[in-house]
Biotite code that builds the C-alpha atoms (Angstrom):
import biotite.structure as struc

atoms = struc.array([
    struc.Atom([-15.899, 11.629, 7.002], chain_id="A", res_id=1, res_name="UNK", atom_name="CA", element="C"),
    struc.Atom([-12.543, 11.656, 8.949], chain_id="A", res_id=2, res_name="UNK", atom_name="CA", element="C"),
    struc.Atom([-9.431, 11.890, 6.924], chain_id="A", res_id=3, res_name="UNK", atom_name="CA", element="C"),
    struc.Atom([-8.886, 7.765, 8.631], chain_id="A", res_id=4, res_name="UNK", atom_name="CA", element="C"),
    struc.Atom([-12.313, 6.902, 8.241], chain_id="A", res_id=5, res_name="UNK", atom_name="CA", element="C"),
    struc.Atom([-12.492, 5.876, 4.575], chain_id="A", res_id=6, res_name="UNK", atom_name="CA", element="C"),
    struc.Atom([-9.479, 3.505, 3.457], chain_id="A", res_id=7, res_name="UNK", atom_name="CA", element="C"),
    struc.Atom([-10.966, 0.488, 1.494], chain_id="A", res_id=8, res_name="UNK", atom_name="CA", element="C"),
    struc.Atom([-9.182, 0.441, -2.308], chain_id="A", res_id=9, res_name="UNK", atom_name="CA", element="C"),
    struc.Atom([-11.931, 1.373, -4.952], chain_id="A", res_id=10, res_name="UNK", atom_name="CA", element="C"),
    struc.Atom([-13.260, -1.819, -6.453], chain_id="A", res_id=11, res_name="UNK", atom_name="CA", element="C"),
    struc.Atom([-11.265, -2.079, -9.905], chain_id="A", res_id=12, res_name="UNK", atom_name="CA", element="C"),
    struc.Atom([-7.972, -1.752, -7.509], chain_id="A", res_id=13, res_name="UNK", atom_name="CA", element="C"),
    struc.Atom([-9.075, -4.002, -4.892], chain_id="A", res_id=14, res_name="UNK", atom_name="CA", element="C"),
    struc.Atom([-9.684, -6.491, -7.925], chain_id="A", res_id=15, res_name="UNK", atom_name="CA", element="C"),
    struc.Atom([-6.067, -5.767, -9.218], chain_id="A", res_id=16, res_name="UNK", atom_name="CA", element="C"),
    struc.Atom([-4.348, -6.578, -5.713], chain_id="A", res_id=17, res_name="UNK", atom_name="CA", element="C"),
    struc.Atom([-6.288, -9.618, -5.144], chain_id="A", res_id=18, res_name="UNK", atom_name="CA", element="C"),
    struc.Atom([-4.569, -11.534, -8.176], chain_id="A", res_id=19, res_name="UNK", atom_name="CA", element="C"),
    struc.Atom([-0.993, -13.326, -6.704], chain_id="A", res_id=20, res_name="UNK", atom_name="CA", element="C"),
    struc.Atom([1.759, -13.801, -9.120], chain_id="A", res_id=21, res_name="UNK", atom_name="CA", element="C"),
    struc.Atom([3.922, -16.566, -8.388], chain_id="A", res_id=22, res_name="UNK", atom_name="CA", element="C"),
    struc.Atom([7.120, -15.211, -9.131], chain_id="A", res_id=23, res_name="UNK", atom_name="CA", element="C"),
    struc.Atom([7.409, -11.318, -9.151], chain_id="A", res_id=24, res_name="UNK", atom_name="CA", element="C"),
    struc.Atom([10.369, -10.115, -10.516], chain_id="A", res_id=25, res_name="UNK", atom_name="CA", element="C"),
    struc.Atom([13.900, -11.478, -11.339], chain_id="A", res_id=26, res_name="UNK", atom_name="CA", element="C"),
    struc.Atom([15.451, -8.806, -8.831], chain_id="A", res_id=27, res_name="UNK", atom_name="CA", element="C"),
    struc.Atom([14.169, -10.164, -5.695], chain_id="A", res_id=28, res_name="UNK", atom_name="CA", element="C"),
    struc.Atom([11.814, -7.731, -4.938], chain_id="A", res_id=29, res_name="UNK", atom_name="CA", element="C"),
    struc.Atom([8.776, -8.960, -2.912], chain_id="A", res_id=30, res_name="UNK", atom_name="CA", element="C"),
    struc.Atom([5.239, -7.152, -3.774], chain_id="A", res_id=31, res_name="UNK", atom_name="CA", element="C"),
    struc.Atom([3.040, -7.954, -0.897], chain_id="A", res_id=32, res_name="UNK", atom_name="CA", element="C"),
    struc.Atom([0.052, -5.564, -0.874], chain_id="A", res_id=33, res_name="UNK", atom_name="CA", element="C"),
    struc.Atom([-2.084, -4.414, 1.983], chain_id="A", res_id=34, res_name="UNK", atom_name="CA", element="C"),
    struc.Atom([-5.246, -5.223, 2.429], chain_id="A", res_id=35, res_name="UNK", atom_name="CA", element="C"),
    struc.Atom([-6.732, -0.991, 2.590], chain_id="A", res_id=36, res_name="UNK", atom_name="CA", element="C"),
    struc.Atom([-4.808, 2.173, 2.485], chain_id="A", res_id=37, res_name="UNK", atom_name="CA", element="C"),
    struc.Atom([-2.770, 3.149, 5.689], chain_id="A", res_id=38, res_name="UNK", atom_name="CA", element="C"),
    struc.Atom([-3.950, 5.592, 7.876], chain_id="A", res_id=39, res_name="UNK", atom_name="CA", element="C"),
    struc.Atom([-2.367, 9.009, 6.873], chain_id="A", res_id=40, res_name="UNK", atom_name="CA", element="C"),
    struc.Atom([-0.447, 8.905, 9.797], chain_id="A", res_id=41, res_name="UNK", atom_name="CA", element="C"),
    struc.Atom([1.096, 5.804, 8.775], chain_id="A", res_id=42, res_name="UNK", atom_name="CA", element="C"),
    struc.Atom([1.894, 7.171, 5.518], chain_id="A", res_id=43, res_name="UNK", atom_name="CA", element="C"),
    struc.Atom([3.816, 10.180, 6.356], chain_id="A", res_id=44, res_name="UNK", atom_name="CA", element="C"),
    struc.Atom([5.840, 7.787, 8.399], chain_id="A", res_id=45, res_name="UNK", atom_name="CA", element="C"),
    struc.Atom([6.530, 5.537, 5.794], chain_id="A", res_id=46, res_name="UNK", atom_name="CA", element="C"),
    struc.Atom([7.385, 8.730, 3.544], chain_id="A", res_id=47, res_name="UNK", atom_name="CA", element="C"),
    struc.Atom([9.278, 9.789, 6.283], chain_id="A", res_id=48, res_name="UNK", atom_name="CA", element="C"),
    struc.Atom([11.586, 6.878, 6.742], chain_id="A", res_id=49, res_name="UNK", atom_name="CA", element="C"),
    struc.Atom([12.069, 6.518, 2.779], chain_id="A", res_id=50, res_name="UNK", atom_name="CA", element="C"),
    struc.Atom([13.370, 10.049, 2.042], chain_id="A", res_id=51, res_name="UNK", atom_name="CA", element="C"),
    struc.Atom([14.860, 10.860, 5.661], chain_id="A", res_id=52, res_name="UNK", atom_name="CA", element="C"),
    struc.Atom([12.999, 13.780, 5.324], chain_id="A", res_id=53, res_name="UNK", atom_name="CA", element="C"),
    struc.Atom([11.303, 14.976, 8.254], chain_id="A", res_id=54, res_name="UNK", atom_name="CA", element="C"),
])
């Protein structure tokens, strides 16, 4: 198995992120979850962009 290959949420998360709140938070934060993990490559972007740390 690739490091890619393999990005489906075990089952008891999967369950978690299927139930939608109707109001999340009174800061205005929007939680809006993926539907699998990112490829790792897309991660270390994200992390990337967050911290400005290349």
């Amino acid at each position: 198995m690739t490091a890619n290959e393999d990005r489906q949420f075990p089952d008891a998360l999967a369950a978690a992120m299927a139930v939608r709140m109707e109001c999340i938070g009174e800061d205005g934060v929007d939680f809006e979850p993926y539907e699998c993990f990112l490829s790792a490559d897309e991660t270390t972007d994200w992390f990337r962009a967050w911290t400005g740390n290349t």
